[in-house]
C-alpha positions as CSV (number, residue, x, y, z in Angstrom):
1,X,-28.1,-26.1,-34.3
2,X,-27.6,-22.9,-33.8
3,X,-30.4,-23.0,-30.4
4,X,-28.3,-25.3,-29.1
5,X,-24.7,-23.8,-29.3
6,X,-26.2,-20.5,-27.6
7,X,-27.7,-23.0,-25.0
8,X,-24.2,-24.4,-24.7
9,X,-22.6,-21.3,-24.6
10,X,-25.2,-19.9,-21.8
11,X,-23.9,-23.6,-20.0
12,X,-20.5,-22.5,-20.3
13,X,-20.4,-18.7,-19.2
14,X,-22.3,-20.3,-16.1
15,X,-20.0,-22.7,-15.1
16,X,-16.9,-20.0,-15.9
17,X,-19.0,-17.2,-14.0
18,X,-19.5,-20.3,-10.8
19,X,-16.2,-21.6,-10.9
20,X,-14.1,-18.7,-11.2
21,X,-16.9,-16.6,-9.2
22,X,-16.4,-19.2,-5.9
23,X,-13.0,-19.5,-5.7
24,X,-12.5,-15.3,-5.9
25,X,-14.8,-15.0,-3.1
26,X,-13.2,-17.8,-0.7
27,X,-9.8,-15.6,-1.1
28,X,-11.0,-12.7,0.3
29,X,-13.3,-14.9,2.8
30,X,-9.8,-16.2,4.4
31,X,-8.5,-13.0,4.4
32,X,-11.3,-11.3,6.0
33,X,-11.7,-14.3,8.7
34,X,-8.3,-13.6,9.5
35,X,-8.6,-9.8,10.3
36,X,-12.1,-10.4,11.6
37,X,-11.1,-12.7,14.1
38,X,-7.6,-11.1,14.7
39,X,-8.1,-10.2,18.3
40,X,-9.5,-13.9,18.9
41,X,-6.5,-15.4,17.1
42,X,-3.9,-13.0,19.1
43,X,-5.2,-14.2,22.2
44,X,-5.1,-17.8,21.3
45,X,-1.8,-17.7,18.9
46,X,0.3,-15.3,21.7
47,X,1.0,-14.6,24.9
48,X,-1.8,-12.9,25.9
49,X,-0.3,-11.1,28.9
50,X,-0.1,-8.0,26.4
51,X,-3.5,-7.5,23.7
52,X,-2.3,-4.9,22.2
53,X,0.8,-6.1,21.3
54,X,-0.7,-9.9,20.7
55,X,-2.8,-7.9,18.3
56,X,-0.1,-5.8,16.8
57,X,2.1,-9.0,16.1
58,X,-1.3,-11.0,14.6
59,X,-1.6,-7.9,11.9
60,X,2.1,-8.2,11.7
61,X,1.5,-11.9,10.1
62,X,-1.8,-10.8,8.9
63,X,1.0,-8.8,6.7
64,X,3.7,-11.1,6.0
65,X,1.1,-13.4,4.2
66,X,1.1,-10.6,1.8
67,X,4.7,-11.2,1.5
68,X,3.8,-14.3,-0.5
69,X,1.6,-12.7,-3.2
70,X,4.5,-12.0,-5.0
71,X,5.7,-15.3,-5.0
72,X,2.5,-16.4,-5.7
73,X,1.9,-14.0,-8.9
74,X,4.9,-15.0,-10.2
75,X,4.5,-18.6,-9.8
76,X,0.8,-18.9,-11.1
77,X,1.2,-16.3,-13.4
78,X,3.9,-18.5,-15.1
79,X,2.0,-21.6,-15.0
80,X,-1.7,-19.8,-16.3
81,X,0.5,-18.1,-19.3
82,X,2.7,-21.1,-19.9
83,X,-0.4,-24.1,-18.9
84,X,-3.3,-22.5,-18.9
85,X,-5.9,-20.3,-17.0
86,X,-7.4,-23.8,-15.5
87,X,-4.4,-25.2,-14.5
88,X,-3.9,-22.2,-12.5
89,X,-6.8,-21.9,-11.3
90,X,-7.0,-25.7,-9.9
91,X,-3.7,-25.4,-7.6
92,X,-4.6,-22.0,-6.3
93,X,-7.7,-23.0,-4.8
94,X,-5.9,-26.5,-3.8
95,X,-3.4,-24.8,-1.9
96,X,-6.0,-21.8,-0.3
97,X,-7.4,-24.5,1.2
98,X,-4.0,-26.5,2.9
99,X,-3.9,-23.1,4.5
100,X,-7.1,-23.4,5.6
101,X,-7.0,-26.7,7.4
102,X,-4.0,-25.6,9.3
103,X,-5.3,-22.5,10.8
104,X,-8.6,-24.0,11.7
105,X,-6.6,-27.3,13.3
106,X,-3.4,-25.5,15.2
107,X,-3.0,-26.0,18.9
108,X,-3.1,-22.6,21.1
109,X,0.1,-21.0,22.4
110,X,-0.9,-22.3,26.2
111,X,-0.5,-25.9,24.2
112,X,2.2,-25.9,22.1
113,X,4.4,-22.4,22.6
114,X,6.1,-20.4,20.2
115,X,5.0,-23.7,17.8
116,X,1.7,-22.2,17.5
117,X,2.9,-18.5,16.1
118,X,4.9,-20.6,13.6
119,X,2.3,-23.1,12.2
120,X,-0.1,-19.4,12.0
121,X,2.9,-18.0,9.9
122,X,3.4,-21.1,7.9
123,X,-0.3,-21.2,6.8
124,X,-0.1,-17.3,5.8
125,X,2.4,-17.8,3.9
126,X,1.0,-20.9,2.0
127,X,-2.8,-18.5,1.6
128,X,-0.2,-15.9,0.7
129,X,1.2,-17.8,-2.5
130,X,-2.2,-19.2,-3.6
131,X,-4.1,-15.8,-3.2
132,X,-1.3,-14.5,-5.1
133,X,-2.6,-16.2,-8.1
134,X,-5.7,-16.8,-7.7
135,X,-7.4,-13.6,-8.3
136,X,-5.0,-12.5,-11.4
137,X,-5.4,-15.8,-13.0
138,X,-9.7,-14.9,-12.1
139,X,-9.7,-12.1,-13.8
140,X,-7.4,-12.8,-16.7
141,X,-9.9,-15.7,-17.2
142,X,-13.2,-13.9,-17.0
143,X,-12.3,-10.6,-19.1
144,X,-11.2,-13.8,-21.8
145,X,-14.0,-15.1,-21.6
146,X,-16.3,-12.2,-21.5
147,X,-17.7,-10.8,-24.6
148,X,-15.5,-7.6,-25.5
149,X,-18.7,-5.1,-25.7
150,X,-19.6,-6.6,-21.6
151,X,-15.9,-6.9,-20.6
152,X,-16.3,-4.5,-17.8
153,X,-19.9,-5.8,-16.5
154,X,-18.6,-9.2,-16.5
155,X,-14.8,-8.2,-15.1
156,X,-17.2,-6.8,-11.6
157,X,-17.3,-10.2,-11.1
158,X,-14.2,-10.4,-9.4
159,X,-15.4,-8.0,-6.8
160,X,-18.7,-8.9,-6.2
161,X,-17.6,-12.7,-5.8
162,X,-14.8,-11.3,-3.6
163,X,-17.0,-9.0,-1.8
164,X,-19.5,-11.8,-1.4
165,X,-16.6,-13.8,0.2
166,X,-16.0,-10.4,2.3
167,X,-19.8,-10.2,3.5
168,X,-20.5,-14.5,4.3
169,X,-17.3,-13.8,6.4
170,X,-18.5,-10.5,8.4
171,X,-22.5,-12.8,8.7
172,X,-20.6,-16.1,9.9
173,X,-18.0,-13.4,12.8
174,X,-21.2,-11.6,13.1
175,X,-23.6,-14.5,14.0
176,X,-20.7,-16.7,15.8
177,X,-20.3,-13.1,18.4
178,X,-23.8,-12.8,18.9
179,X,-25.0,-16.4,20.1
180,X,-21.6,-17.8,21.3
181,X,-20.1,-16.4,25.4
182,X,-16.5,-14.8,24.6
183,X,-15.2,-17.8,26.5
184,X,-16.2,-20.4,23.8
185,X,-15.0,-17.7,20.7
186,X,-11.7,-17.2,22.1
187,X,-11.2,-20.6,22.8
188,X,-12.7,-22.6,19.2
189,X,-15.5,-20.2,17.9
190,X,-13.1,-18.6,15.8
191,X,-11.6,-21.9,14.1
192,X,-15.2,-22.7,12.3
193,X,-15.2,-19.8,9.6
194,X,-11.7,-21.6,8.0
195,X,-13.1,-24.8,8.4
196,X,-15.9,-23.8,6.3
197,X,-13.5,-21.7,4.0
198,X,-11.2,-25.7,3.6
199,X,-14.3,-27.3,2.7
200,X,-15.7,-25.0,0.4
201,X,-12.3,-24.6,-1.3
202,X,-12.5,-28.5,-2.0
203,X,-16.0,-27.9,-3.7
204,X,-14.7,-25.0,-5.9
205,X,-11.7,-27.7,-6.6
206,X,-14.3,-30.0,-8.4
207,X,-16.0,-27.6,-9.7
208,X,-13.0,-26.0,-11.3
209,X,-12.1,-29.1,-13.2
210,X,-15.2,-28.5,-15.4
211,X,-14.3,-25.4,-16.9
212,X,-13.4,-25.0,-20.4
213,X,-10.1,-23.0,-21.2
214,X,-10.1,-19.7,-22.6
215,X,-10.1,-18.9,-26.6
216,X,-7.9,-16.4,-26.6
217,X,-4.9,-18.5,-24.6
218,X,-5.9,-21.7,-26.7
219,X,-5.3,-19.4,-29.8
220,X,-1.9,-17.4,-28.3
221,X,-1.0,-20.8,-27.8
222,X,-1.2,-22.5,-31.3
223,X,0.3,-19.4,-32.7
224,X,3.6,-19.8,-30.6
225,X,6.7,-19.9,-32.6
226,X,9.0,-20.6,-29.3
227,X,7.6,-22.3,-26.3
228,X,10.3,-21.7,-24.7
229,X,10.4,-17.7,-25.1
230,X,11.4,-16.1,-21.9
231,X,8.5,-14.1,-19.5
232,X,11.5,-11.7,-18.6
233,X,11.9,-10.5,-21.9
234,X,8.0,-10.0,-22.3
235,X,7.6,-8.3,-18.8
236,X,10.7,-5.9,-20.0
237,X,9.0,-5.4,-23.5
238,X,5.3,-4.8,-21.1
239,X,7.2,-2.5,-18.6
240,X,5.0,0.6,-19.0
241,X,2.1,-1.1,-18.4
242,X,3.3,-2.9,-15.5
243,X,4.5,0.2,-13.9
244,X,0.8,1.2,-14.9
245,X,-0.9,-1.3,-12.6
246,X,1.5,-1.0,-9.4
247,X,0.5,2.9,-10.0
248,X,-3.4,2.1,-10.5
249,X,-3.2,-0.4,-7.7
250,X,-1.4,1.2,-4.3
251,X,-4.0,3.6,-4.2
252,X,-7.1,1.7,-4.6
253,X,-5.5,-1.0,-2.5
254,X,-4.6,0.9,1.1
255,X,-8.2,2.2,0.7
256,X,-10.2,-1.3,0.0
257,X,-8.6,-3.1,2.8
258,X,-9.5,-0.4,5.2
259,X,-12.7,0.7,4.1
260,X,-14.0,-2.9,2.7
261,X,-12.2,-5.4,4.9
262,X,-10.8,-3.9,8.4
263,X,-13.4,-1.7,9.5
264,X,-15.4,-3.6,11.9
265,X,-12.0,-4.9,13.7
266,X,-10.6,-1.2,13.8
267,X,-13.8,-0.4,15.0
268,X,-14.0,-2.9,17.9
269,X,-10.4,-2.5,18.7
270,X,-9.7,1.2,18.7
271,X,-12.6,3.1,18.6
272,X,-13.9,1.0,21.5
273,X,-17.5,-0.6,19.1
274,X,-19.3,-3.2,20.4
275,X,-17.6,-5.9,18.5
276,X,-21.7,-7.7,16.8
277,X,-22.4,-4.2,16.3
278,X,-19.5,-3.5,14.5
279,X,-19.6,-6.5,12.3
280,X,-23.4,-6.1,11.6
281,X,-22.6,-2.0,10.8
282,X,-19.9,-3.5,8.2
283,X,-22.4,-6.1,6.8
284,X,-24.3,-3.6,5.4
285,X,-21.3,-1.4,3.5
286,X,-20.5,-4.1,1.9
287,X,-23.9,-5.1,0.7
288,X,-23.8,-1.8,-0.7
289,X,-21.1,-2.2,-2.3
290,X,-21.9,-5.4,-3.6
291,X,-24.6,-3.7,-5.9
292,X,-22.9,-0.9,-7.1
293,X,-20.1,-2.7,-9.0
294,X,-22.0,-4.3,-11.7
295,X,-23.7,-1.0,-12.3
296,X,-20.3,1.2,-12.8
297,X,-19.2,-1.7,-14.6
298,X,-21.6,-1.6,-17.3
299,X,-21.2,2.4,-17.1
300,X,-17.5,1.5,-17.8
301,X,-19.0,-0.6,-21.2
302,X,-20.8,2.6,-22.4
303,X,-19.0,5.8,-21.6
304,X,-15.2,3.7,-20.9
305,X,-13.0,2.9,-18.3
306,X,-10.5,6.3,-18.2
307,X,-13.8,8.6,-16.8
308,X,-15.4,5.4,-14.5
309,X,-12.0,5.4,-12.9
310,X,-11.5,8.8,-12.3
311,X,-14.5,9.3,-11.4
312,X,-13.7,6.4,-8.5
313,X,-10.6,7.6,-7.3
314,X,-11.1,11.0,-7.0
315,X,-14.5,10.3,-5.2
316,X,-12.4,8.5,-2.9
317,X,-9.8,11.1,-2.1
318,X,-12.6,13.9,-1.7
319,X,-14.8,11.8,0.4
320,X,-11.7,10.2,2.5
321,X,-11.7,12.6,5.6
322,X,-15.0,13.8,6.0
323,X,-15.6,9.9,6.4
324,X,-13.2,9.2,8.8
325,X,-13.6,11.7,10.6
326,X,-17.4,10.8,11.7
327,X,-16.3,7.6,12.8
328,X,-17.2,7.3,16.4
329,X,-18.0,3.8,18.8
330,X,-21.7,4.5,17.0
331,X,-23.1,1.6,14.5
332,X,-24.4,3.8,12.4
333,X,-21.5,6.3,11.7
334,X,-19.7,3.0,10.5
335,X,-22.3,2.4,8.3
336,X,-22.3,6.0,6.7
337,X,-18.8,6.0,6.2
338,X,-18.3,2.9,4.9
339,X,-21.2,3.6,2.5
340,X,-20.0,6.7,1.0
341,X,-16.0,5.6,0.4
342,X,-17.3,2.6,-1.3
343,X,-19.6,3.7,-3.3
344,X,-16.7,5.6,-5.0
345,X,-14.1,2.8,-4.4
346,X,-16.7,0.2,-6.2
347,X,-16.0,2.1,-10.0
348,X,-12.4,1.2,-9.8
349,X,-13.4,-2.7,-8.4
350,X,-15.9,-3.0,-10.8
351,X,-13.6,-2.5,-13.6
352,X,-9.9,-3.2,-12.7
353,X,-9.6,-6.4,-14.1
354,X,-10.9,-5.6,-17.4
355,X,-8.3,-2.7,-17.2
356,X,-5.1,-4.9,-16.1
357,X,-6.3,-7.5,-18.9
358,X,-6.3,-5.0,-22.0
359,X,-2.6,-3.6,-21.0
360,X,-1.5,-6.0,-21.9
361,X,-1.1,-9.2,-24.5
362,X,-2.2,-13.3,-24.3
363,X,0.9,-14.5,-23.7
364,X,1.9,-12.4,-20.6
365,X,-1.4,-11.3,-19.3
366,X,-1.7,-13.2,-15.9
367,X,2.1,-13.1,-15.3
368,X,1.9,-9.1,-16.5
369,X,-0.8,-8.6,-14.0
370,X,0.0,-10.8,-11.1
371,X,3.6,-9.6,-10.2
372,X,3.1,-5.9,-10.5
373,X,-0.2,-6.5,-8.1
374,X,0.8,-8.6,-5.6
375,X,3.9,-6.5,-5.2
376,X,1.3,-3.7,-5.1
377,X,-1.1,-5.7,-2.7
378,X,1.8,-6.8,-0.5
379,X,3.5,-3.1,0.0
380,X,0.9,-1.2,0.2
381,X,-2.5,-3.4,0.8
382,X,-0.6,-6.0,3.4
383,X,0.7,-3.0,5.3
384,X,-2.3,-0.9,6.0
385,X,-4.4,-2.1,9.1
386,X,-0.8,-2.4,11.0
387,X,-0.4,1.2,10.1
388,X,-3.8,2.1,10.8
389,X,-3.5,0.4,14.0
390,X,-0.4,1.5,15.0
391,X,-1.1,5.5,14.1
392,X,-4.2,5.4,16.6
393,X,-1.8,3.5,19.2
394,X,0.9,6.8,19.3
395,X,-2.0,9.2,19.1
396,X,-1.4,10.1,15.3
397,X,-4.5,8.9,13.9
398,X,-4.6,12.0,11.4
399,X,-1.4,10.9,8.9
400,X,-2.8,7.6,7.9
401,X,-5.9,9.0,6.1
402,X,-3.5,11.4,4.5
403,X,-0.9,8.4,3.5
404,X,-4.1,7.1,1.8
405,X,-5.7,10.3,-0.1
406,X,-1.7,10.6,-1.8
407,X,-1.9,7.1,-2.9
408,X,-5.4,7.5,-4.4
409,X,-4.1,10.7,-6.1
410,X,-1.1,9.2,-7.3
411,X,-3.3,6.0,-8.8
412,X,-5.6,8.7,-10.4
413,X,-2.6,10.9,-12.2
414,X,-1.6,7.6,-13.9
415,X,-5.6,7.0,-15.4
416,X,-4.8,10.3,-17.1
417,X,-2.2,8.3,-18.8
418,X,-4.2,5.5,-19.6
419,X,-5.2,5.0,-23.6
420,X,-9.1,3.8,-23.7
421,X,-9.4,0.2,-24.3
422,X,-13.4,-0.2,-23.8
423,X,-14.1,-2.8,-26.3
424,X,-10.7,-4.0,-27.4
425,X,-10.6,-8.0,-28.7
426,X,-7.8,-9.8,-26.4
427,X,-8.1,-12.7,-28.9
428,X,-5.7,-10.3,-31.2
429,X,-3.6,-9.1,-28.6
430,X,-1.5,-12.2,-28.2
């Protein structure tokens, strides 16, 4: 008997792992298509008379789709904390992948007009709302799930799934610029990566409807005097450690999208990159990437979280500007750079979830984490390639690397005021 429950247990971290694993790493893919392909997308979505500022109002939407997260957080926070983790996790992905479909299906701007810019807008905001959920009601539901002593080996999930998403994105741009004339990317190459992403999404759908829901919320649940029992008052009761993760998140945030997610575009863009080499160069930072996480997340499991994450964001900081700063139209300085930020930035994303999850209790936990992030990921994360972008444009390419080392500074003063929580049980946190 006993045989077969650990079989059956093995069978159900699997399909949690999968399930959760997939539909984390077809979030990021979206957004990482979308910033990818931003130039091809300008051209097709805008007048194209102008590039740069076709380009500057594409990252402008690339940023109001962070607008949503909020929204999102709030809205699939409620329903994970109030329905469940799979409930939430079902309607995300459902709704990523509406968003999907209309990107990879909208008539150019030569077709329909302005029409075209609103239907682009429309489906940002709708992979705005489900992203917003999707990776807070992720993570709530893996660190749950997780056994306490490898909370923060399993919580790297999140990042290597999303990272995954990150790197089949930069292979498909990659590939796609490599074998296919300009001519036939600008005018329907780029539209294949989010038809994948719509199908895929469907897959992670069914998948999704396999998975078993969480101990910990089952539990919180039966023990629930008043169903009714406001989120409000438990955010206000939670208020510290909500501040807590807009503090840890606006550094780590600004720094991941550029160094993880926009390189290859600024790259191309500004620096003047062959656009395959610059794609090809970010393949392999993120592959890097990729393998550290699981590593400083079982470091995080041995020595805690509080030194991991220092350790990340002050790595960061130190290693910011020397990085940037050798970034040239070369491959290979791309490659170093990237390399070297992210191998710091990787000890916060390996462990991050597991952190947001022990702040706070059962009953609040996505809702806790979901609106302070998004809010972070929206102001601060949603924002950064325009100002990236735009800094290079007026010739002042020096302030945003210093916008960014504050933020990482700031995100590492409030570690400090972390308590440990390596090892905690979330089952009697409720």
């Amino acid at each position: 008997m006993s045989v077969f429950a650990t079989k059956q247990s093995s069978s159900m971290a699997r399909k949690s792992l999968i399930g959760t694993g997939l539909g984390n790493a077809l979030e990021w893919f979206d957004w990482q298509i979308y910033a990818t392909f931003a130039p091809f997308i300008a051209l097709q979505m805008f007048r194209s008379q102008d590039p740069i500022s076709a380009l500057l109002s594409t990252l402008a939407i690339f940023a109001v789709g962070f607008i949503a997260r909020p929204f999102g957080g709030l809205l699939f926070g409620w329903i994970s904390d109030r329905h469940g983790r799979k409930v939430s996790l079902l309607l995300a992905i459902g709704l990523a992948s509406i968003g999907s479909v209309i990107i990879a299906v909208i008539p150019s701007f030569t077709v329909i007009g302005n029409m075209a810019s609103l239907l682009l807008l429309v489906a940002r905001l709708i992979q705005g709302l489900a992203h917003g959920g999707e990776m807070p009601s992720a993570q709530t539901f893996l660190s749950e799930s997780a056994p306490k002593e490898h909370r923060g080996l399993w919580s790297s999930i999140v990042y290597v799934s999303g990272t995954t998403g990150i790197l089949l994105a930069t292979i498909i741009g990659a590939i796609l610029t490599t074998f296919l004339p300009e001519q036939f990317m600008s005018q329907w190459g780029w539209r294949v990566p989010f038809l994948i992403a719509a199908i895929l999404g469907l897959y992670t759908l069914v998948l999704r409807t396999r998975l078993k829901e969480t101990d910990s919320f089952a539990a919180a649940r039966s023990e629930r005097a008043d169903d009714r029992i406001s989120f409000w008052r438990q955010l206000i009761d939670n208020r510290i450690a909500v501040i807590k993760v807009v503090g840890l998140t606006l550094g780590f945030t600004v720094s991941f999208y550029v160094w993880a997610v926009t390189p290859p575009a600024y790259a191309s863009e500004v620096l003047g990159m062959d656009t395959s080499s610059a794609l090809w160069a970010g393949l392999v930072g993120n592959a890097l990437f990729i393998i550290c996480l699981p590593l400083w997340g079982a470091l995080s499991d041995r020595i805690g979280r509080k030194p991991v994450m220092l350790i990340g964001l002050l790595g960061s900081a130190i290693s910011y500007w020397p990085m940037n700063s050798i970034m040239t139209d070369k491959p290979w300085t791309l490659i170093v750079s990237m390399t070297v930020v992210l191998f710091f930035l990787s000890a916060v994303a390996a462990i991050s979830p597991a952190v947001y999850s022990e702040l706070f209790p059962t009953g609040v936990r996505t809702l806790g984490t979901a609106l302070p992030y998004a809010f972070s990921v929206a102001l601060f994360g949603g924002t950064a390639p325009y100002l990236q972008t735009w800094f290079a444009s007026i010739g002042a390419d020096w302030l945003f690397p210093t916008y960014a080392i504050v933020l990482l500074l700031i995100s590492a003063a409030v570690v400090l005021s972390l308590l440990e929580t390596r090892g905690i049980d979330l089952s009697k946190n409720s």
